[in-house]
SEKOLGU-346233 format. One record per residue: x, y, z of N, C-alpha, C, O in turn; residue number from 0. Coordinates in steps of 0.001 Angstrom, whole numbers, plus 500000, padded with zeros to 6 digits. Example, Ala and Ser with C-alpha at 12.3 -4.5 7.8 and 13.67 -1.06 7.14 Angstrom:
// residues 2
+--------+--------+--------+--------+--------+--------+--------+--------+--------+--------+--------+--------+------+
:    n.x :    n.y :    n.z :   ca.x :   ca.y :   ca.z :    c.x :    c.y :    c.z :    o.x :    o.y :    o.z : resi :
+--------+--------+--------+--------+--------+--------+--------+--------+--------+--------+--------+--------+------+
: 513190 : 494310 : 507800 : 512300 : 495500 : 507800 : 513200 : 496700 : 507800 : 514236 : 496681 : 508465 :    0 :
: 512850 : 497750 : 507080 : 513670 : 498940 : 507140 : 512900 : 500030 : 507870 : 513409 : 501138 : 508039 :    1 :
+--------+--------+--------+--------+--------+--------+--------+--------+--------+--------+--------+--------+------+
//
This chain:
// residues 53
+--------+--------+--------+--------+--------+--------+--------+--------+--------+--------+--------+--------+------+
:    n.x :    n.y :    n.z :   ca.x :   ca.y :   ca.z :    c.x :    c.y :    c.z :    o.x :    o.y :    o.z : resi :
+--------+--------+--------+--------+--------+--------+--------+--------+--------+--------+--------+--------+------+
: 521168 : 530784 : 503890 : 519988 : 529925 : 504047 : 520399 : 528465 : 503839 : 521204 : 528177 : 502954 :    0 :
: 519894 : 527600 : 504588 : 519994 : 526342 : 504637 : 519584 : 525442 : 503642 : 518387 : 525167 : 503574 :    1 :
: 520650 : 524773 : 502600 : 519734 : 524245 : 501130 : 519061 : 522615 : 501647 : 519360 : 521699 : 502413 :    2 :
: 517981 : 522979 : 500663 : 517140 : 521633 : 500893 : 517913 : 520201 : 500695 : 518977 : 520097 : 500086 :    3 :
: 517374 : 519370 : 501163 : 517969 : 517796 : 501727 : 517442 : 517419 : 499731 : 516265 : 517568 : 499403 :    4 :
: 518680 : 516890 : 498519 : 518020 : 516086 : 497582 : 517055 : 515373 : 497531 : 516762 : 514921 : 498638 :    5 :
: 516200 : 514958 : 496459 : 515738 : 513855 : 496345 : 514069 : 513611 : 496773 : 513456 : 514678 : 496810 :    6 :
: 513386 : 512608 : 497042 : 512270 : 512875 : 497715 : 512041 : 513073 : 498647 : 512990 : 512996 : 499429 :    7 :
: 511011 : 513364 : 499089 : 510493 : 513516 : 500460 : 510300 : 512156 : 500582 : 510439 : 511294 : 499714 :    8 :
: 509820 : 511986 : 502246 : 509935 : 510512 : 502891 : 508298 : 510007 : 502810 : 507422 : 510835 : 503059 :    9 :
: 508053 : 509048 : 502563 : 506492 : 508835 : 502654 : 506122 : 508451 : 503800 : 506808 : 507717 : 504511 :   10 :
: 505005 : 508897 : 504110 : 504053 : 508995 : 505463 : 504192 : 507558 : 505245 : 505308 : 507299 : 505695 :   11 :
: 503659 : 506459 : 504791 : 503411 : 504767 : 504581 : 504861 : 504425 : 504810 : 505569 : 504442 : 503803 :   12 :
: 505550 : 504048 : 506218 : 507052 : 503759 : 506532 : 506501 : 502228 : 507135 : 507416 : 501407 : 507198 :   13 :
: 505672 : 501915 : 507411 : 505472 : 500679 : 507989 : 505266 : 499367 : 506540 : 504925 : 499530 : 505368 :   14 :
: 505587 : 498329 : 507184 : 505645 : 497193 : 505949 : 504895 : 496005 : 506858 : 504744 : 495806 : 508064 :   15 :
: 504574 : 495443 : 505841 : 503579 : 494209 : 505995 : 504060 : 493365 : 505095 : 504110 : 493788 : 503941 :   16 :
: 504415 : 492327 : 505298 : 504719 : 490945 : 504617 : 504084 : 489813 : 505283 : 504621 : 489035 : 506072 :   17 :
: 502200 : 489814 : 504641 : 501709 : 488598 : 504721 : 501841 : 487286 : 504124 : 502053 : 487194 : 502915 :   18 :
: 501749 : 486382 : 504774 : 501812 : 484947 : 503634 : 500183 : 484863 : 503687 : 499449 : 484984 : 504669 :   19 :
: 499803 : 484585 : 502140 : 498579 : 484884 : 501452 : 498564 : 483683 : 501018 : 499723 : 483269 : 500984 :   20 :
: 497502 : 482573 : 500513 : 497303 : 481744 : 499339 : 497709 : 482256 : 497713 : 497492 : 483409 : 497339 :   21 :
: 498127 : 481545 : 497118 : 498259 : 482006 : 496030 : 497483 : 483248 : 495560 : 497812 : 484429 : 495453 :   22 :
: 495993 : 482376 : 495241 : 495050 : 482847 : 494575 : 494454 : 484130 : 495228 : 493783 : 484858 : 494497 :   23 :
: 494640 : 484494 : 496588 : 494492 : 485778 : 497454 : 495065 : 486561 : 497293 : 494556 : 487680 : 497353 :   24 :
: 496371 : 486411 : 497017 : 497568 : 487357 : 496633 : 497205 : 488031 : 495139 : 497253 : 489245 : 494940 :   25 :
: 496815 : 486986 : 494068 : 497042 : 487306 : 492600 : 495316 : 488182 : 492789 : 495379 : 489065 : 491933 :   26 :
: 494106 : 488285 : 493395 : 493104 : 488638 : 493484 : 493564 : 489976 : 494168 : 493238 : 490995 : 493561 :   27 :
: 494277 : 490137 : 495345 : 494935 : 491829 : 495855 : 495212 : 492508 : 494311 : 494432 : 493251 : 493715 :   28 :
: 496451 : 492073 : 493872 : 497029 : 492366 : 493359 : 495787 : 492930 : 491946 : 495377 : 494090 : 491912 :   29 :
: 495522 : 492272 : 491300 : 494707 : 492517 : 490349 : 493418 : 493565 : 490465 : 493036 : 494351 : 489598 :   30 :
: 492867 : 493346 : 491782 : 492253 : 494573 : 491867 : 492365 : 495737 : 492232 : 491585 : 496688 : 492188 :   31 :
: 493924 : 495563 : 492796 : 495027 : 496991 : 493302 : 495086 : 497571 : 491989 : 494787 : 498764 : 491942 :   32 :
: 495463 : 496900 : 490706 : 495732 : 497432 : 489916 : 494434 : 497650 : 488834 : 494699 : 498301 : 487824 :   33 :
: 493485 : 497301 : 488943 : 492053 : 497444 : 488148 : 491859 : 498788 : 488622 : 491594 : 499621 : 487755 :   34 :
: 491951 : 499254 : 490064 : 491883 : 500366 : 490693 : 492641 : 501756 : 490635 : 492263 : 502926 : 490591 :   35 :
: 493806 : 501159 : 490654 : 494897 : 502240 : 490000 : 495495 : 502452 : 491209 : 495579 : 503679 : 491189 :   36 :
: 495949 : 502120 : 492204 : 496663 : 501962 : 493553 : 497515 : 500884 : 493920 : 497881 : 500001 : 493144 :   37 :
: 497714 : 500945 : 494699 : 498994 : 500049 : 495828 : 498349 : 498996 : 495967 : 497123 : 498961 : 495860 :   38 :
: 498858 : 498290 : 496149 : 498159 : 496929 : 497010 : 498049 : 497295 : 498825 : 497314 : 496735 : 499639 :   39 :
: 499104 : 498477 : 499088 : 498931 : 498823 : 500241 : 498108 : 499805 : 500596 : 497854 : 499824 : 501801 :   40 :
: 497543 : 500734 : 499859 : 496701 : 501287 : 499488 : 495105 : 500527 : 499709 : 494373 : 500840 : 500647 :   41 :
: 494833 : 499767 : 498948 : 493845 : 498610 : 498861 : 493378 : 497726 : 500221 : 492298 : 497325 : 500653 :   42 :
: 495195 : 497618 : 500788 : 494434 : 496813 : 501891 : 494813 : 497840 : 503381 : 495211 : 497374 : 504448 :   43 :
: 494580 : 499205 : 503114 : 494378 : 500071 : 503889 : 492621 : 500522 : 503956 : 491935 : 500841 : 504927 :   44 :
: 492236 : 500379 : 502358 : 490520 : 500452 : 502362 : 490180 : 499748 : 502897 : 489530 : 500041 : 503900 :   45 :
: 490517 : 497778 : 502399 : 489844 : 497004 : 503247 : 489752 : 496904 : 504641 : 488709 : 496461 : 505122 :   46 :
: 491077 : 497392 : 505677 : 490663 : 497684 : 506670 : 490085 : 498601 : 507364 : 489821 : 498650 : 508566 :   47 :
: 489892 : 499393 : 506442 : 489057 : 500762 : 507204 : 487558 : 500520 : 506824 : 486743 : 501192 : 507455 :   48 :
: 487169 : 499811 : 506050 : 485984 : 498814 : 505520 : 485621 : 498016 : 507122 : 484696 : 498431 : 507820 :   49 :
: 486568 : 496746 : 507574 : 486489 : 496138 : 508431 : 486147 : 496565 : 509761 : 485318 : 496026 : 510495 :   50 :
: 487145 : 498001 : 510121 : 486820 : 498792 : 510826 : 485380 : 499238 : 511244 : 485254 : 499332 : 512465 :   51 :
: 484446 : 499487 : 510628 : 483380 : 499779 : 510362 : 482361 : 499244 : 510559 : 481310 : 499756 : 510172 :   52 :
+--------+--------+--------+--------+--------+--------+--------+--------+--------+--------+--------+--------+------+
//
């Protein structure tokens, strides 16, 4: 039998985003990513599915 590949599995989230934000936009993601208990990519996956809408 064929042994499993180490380590983790690969995460579905392979795409990257590197916005330039205002300061104060960035430190406001960030803070409520983490008030929330998630990603910041996470967060601004709600907000666009919010926008979406």
């Amino acid at each position: 039998t064929p042994r499993k590949k180490p380590g983790r599995k690969p995460s579905p989230r392979t795409h990257q985003l590197h916005p330039k934000v205002l300061p104060e936009i960035g430190e406001a993601i960030a803070s409520e990513a983490e008030a929330l208990g998630i990603t910041q990519g996470q967060l601004i996956e709600q907000m666009w599915a919010a926008y979406r809408n």
